[in-house]
Legacy VTK file of the C-alpha trace (Angstrom):
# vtk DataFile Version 3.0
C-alpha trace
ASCII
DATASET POLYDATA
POINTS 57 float
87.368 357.320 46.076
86.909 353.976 48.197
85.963 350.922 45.943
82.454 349.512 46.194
82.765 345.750 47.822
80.140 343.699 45.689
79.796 341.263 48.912
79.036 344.171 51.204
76.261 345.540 49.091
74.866 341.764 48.590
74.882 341.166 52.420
72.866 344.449 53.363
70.257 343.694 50.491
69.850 340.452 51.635
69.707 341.368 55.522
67.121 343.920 54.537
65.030 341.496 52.385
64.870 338.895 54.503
63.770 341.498 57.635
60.983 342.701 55.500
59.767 338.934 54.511
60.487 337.684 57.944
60.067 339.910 60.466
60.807 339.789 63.968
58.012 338.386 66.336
57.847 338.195 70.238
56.403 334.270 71.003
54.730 335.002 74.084
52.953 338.267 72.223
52.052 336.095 69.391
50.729 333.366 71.866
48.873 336.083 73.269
47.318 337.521 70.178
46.985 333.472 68.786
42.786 333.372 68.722
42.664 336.917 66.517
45.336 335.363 64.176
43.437 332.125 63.707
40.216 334.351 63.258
41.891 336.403 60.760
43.038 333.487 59.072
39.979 331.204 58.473
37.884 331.354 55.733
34.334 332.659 55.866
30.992 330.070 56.596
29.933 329.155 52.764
26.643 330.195 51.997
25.259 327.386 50.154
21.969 325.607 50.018
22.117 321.624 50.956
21.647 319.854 47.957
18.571 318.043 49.640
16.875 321.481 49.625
16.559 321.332 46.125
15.421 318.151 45.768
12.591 318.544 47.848
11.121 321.306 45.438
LINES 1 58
57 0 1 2 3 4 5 6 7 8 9 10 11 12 13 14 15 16 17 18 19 20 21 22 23 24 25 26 27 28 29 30 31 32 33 34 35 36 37 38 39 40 41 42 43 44 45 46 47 48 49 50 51 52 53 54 55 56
């Protein structure tokens, strides 16, 4: 029966960890896609009354 090589086992774990946090991305796709991104990113118009609103009433 082979032996197991510690450092073998570490290196795949760590290649496939670091392709699931990290994966590979095309910089002219994600230049192309760049407006949905940033649209998917921001964070919703608040929905708040201006403070003068309530003042008034």
């Amino acid at each position: 029966m082979p032996r197991r090589s510690r450092w073998r086992e570490y290196a795949l774990m760590r290649m496939l960890l670091s392709k699931a946090c990290n994966p590979p991305l095309s910089l002219s796709a994600s230049l192309k896609q760049w407006n949905g991104i940033a649209a998917n990113l921001r964070e919703p118009p608040r929905k708040r009354k201006y403070q003068s609103d309530f003042e008034s009433a």
